[in-house]
C-alpha positions in Angstrom: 5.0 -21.0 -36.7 2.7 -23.0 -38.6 -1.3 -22.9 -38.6 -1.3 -26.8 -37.4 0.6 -25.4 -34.7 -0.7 -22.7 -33.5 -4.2 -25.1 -33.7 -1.9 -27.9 -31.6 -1.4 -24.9 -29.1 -2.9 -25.8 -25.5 -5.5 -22.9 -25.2 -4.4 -19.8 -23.2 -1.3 -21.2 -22.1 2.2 -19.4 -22.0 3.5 -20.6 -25.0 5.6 -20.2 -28.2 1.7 -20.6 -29.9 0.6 -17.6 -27.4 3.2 -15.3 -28.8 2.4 -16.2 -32.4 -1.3 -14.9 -31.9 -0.3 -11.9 -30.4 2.1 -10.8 -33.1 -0.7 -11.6 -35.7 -1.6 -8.5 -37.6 1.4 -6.6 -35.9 4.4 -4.8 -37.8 7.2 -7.3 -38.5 9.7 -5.5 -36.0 7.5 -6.0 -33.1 6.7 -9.5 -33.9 10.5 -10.3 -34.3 11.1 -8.5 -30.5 8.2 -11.0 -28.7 9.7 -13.9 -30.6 13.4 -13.3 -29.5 11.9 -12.4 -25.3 10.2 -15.7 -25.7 13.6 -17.2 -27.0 15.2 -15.4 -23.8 12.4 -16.3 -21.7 13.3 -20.6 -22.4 16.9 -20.1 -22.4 16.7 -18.2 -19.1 16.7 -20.5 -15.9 14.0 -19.3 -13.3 15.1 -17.2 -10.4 16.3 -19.2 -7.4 16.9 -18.3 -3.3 20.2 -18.9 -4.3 20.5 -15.7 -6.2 21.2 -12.7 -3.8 18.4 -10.9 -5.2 16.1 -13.2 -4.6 17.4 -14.8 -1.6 14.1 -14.3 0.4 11.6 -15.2 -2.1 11.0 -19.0 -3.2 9.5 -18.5 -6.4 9.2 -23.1 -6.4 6.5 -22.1 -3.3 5.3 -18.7 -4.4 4.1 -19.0 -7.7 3.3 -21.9 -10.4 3.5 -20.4 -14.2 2.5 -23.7 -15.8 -0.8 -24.2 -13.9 -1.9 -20.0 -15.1 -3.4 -19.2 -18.8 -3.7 -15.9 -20.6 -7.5 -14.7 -20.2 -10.0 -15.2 -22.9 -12.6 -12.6 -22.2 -13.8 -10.4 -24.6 -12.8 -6.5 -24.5 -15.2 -4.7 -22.0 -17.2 -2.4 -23.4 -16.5 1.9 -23.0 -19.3 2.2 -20.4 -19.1 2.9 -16.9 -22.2 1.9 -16.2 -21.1 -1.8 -17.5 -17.7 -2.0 -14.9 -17.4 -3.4 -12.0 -18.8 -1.2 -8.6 -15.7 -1.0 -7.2 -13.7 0.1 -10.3 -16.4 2.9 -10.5 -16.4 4.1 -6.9 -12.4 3.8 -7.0 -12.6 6.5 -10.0 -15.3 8.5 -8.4 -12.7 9.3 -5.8 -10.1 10.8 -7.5 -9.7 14.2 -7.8 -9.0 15.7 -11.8 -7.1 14.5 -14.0 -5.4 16.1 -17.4 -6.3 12.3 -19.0 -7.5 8.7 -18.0 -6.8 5.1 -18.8 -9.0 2.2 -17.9 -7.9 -1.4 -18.3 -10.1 -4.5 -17.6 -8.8 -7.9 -18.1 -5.8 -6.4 -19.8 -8.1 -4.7 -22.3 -7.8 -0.5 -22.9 -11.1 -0.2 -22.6 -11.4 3.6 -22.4 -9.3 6.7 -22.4 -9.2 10.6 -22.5 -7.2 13.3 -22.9 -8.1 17.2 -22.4 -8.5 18.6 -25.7 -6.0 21.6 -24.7 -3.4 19.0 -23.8 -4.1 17.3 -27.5 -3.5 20.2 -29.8 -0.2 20.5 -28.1 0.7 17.2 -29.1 0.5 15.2 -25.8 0.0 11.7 -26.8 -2.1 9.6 -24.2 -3.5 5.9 -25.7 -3.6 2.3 -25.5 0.2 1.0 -26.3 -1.3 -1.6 -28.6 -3.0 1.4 -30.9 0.3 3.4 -30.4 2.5 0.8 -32.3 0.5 1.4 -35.1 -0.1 5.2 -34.9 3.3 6.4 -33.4 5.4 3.2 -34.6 9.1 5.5 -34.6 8.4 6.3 -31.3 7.4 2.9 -29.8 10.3 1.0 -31.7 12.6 3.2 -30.1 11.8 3.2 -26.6 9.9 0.1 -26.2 12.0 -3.5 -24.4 15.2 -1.7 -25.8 17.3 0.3 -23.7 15.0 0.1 -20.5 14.0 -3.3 -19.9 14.9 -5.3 -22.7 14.2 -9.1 -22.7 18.0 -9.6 -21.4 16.9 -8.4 -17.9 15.9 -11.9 -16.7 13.0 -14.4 -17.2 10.3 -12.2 -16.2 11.3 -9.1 -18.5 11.5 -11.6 -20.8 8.2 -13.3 -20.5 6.4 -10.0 -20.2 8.2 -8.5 -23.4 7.2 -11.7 -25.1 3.2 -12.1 -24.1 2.2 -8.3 -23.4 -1.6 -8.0 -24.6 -1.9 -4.0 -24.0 -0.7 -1.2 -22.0 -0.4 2.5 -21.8 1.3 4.6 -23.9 2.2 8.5 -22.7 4.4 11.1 -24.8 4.7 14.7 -23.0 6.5 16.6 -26.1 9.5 19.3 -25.6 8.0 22.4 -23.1 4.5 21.1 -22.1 3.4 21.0 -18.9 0.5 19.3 -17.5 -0.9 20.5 -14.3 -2.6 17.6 -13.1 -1.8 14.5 -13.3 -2.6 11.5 -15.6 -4.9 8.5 -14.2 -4.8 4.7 -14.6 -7.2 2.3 -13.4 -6.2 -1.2 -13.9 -9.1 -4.3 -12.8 -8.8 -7.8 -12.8 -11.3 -10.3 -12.4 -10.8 -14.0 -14.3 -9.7 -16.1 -11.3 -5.6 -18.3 -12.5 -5.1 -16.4 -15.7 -2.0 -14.2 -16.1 -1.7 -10.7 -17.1 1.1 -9.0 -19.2 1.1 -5.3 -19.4 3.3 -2.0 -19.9 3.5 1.2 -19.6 5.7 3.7 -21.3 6.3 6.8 -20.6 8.4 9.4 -22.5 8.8 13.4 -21.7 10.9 15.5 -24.0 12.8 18.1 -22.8 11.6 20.7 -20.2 7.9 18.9 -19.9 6.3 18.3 -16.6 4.2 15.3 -16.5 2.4 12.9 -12.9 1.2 9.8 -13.9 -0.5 7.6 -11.0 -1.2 3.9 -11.7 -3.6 1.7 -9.2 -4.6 -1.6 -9.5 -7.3 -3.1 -7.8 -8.6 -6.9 -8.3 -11.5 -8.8 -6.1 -9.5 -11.9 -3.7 -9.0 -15.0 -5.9 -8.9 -18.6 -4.7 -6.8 -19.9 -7.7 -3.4 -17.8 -8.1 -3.7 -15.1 -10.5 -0.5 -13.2 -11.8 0.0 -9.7 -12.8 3.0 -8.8 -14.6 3.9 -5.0 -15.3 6.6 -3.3 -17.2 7.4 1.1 -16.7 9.8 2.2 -18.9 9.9 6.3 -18.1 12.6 8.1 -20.4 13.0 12.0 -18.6 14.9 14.0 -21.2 17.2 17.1 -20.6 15.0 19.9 -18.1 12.0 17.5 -17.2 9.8 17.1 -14.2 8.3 13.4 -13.8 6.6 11.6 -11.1 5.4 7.9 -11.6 3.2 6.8 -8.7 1.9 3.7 -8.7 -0.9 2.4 -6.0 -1.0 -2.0 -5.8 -4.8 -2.7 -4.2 -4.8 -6.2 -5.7 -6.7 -8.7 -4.2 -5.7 -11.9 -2.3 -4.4 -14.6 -4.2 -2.8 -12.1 -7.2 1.3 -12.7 -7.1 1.7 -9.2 -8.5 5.6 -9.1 -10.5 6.5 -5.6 -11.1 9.6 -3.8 -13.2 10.3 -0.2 -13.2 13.1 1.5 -15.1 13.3 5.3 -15.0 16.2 7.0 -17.0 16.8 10.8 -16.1 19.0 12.8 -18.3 20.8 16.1 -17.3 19.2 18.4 -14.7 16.1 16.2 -15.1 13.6 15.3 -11.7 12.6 12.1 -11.9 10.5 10.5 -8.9 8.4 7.4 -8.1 6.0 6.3 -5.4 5.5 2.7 -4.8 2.6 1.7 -2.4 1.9 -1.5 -1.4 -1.0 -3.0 0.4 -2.3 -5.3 -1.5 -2.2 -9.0 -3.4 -0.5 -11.9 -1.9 2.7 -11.6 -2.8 4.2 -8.4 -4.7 7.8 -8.6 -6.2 8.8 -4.7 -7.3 12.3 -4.6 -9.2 12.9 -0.8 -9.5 16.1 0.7 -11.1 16.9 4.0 -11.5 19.2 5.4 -13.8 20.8 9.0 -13.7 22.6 9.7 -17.1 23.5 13.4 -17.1 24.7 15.9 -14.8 21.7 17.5 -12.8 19.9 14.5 -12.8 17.7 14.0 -9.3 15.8 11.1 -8.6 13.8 10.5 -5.5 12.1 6.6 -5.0 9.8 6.8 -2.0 8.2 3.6 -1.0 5.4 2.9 1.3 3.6 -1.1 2.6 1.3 -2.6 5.0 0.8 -6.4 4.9 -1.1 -8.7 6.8 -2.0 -12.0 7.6 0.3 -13.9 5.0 1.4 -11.1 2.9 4.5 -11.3 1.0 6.3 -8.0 -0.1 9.8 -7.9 -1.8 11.6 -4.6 -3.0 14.8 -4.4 -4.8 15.8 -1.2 -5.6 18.8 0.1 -7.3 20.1 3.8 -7.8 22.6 4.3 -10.9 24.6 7.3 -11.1 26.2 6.9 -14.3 27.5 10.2 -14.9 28.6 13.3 -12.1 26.5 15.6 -10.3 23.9 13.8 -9.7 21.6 13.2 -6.8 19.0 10.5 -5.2 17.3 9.6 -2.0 15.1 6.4 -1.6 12.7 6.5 1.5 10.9 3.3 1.9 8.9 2.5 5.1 6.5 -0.1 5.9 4.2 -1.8 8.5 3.9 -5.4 8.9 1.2 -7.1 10.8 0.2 -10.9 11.5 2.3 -13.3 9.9 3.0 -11.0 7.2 6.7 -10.4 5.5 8.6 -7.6 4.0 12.0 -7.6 2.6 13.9 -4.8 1.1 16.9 -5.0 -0.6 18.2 -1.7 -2.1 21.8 -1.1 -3.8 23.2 2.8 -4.6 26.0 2.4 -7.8 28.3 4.9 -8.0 30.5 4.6 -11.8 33.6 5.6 -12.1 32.8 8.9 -13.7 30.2 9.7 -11.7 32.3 12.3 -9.3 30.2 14.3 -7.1 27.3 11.7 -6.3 24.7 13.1 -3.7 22.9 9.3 -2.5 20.5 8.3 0.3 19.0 4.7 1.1 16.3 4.4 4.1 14.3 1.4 4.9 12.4 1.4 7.9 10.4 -1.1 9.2 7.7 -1.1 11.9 6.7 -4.8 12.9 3.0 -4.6 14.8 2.8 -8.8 15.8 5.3 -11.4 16.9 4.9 -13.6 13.7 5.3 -10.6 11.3 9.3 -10.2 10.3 10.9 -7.6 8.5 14.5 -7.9 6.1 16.4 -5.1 5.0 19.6 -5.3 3.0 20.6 -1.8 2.1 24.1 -1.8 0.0 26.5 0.5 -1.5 29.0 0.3 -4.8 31.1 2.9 -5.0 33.7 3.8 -7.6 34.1 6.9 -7.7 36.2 8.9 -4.8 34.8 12.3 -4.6 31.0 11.4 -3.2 28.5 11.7 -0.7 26.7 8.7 0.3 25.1 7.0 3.2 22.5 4.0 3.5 20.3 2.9 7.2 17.8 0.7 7.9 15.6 0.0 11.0 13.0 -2.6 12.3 11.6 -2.3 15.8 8.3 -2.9 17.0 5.4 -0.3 18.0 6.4 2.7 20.0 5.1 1.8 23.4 5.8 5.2 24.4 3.7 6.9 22.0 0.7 4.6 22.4 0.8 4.9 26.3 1.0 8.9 25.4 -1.7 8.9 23.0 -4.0 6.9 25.3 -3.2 8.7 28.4 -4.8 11.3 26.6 -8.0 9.4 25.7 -7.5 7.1 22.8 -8.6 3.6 23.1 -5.7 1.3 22.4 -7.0 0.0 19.0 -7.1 3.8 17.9 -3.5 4.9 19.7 -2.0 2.3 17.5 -3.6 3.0 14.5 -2.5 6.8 15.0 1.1 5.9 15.5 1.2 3.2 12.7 -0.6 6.2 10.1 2.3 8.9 11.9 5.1 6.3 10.8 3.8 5.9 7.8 2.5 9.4 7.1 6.8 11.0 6.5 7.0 8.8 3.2 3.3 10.8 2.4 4.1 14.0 3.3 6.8 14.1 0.6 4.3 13.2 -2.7 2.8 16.5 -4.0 -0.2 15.0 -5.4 -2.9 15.8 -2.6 -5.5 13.3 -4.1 -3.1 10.3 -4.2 -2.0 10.9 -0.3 -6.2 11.0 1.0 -6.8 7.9 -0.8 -3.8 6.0 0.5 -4.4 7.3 3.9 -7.8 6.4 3.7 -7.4 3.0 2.1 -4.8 2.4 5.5 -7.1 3.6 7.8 -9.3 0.7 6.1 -6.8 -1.9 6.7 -5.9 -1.2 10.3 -10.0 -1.0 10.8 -10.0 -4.3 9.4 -7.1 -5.4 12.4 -9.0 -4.7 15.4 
């Protein structure tokens, strides 16, 4: 593209112009993967209700990409004392952590990694900086065989317009103890944000990486667009948690690939509880025998809130296992939809695969979809798929207040018990206070 054009450009807008500023200064491969997403992105018609996977979200009511611009603001500086209060107490609450990440307004403003970790090659840094440090490594992993551009508009747009992201490289045998931190903020009011995250552990590593995003409530629609790519190599141990505290107004748009190879243990957490509306596309892929992946999900909306899942569970080759667990509360007017597939190939004999949604409606106006599904090609497996939505256990509030309990607490007490099961199975003792606690806030918040 031309300087005139690139001058002609609106400002900030998602554009062909957009893409040609971020590419400036980059090597020429990553330039020509942006310009061929944005290519994809304009030859690929937006997602309507009259796709299956999209059946339940109008994206015409839900969100408006022409009226958003890329932010402007000027990288935050590496000093606590200079981020926002709430960024700062949300850090001061976790427990340790083997490295941090901090991202404001799409900027890597800060990072760390124990030294120990660093002199055994563990690579933690901004995804921007790692294209030009660890450029072999990013090429190969990064939009290719994950979530290339071909995945639809959004992987597309995101693969095309990502400003930063974080970029985490566990090498063959190391094992980190405690897990690694990410902070995301957002604060400038109808801009869009484009991220990613990759992830990739070499064989027989152990690595937890927990993810939480937390924005202030906008009155102009904001959008936050994330990409995980998590490659699990032969022997390793992964979790990917990732904790969505956006505020009102934020449409948060969210795609997660994992790809576990043989006798690999690959697992993700997906909370939900805030933003407006929050899309999550997850698929997970199991490519070698031994392979074990276990997708627990866990959301509580309110008042308007918008929540749509779609999961999917490859088993691409035999002998392999998963089990999804998603559960969530919906209060007010409030929606949540889940719509989870399990794939069996034909080679993929011996498949061990679960599918749970459970839904717990707390109000008249709240409603609750679940569309679990199975594909099965394979003759010799073992797989089973259930959903539920009911309303509050009457029983177990009249127990709980025959015993003392005010009715405001019995059903916050019931609604943490219900929730609590998807909890109870994420090791990471820091990540299941702060959820519960953050709950607890919200159902405080109801009465």
């Amino acid at each position: 593209m031309t300087e005139t054009a690139l001058k002609e450009g609106v400002t900030g807008a998602l554009s062909a112009a957009a893409v040609e500023r971020l590419a400036l200064g980059e090597p020429g491969w990553l330039r020509e993967r942006r310009e061929h997403a944005w290519d994809v992105y304009e030859r690929t018609p937006m997602p309507t209700t009259k796709l299956e996977e999209w059946r339940h979200t109008d994206l015409k009511k839900k969100l408006d990409l022409d009226a958003l611009r890329l932010s402007e603001l000027e990288t935050a500086p590496d000093d606590p004392t200079e981020w926002p209060a709430r960024l700062r107490t949300t850090m001061e609450e976790d427990e340790e952590a083997a490295g941090r990440v901090v991202i404001i307004d799409g900027h890597v403003v800060h990072t760390e990694l124990d030294a120990s970790l660093v002199d055994q090659g563990v690579i933690l840094m901004s995804l921007h900086d790692a294209v030009d440090l660890h450029g072999d490594l990013v090429r190969e992993h990064l939009a290719t065989v994950a979530i290339p551009a071909e995945d639809g508009k959004f992987a597309a747009l995101n693969a095309a317009l990502w400003g930063d992201g974080v970029f985490l490289f566990v090498p063959q045998g190391v094992r980190l103890e405690l897990p690694v931190r990410v902070t995301r903020w957002v604060s400038e009011a109808g801009t869009a944000y484009f991220s990613r995250a990759l992830l990739v552990a070499e064989a027989n590593s152990q690595v937890s990486y927990v993810d939480e995003l937390l924005s202030p409530d906008f009155d102009a629609q904001t959008f936050a667009s994330t990409a995980v790519e998590v490659f699990a190599a032969a022997g390793s141990r992964v979790l990917c948690v990732s904790v969505q505290r956006l505020g009102r107004g934020v449409f948060y748009q969210s795609m997660q690939r994992t790809l576990a190879q043989r006798d690999s243990q690959l697992d993700t957490l997906n909370v939900a509880l805030g933003a407006s509306v929050s899309r999550v596309d997850l698929n997970a892929r199991l490519l070698g025998p031994g392979a074990n992946s276990e997708l627990l999900g866990l959301y509580f909306a309110d008042g308007d809130q918008h929540f749509d899942f779609n999961t999917s569970q490859d088993h691409v080759e035999p002998d392999t296992c998963s089990n999804l667990l998603y559960k969530g509360a919906l209060d007010g007017n409030s929606r949540g939809i889940f719509r989870g597939i399990i794939r069996v190939h034909p080679d993929a004999q011996r498949t061990d695969a679960y599918q749970t949604n459970r839904n717990l409606l707390l109000s008249r106006g709240a409603r609750a979809d679940s569309l679990p599904n199975l594909e099965i090609e394979a003759d010799d497996v073992r797989c089973s798929h259930g959903a539920t939505v009911g309303a509050l256990d009457a029983e177990a509030r009249f127990y709980l207040m025959s015993r003392g309990l005010g009715p405001i607490q019995a059903e916050r007490l019931v609604v943490l018990g219900f929730l609590g099961e998807v909890l109870s199975k994420l090791p990471l003792a820091g990540v299941v206070q702060k959820v519960t606690r953050v709950i607890e806030e919200k159902l405080a918040q109801q009465g």
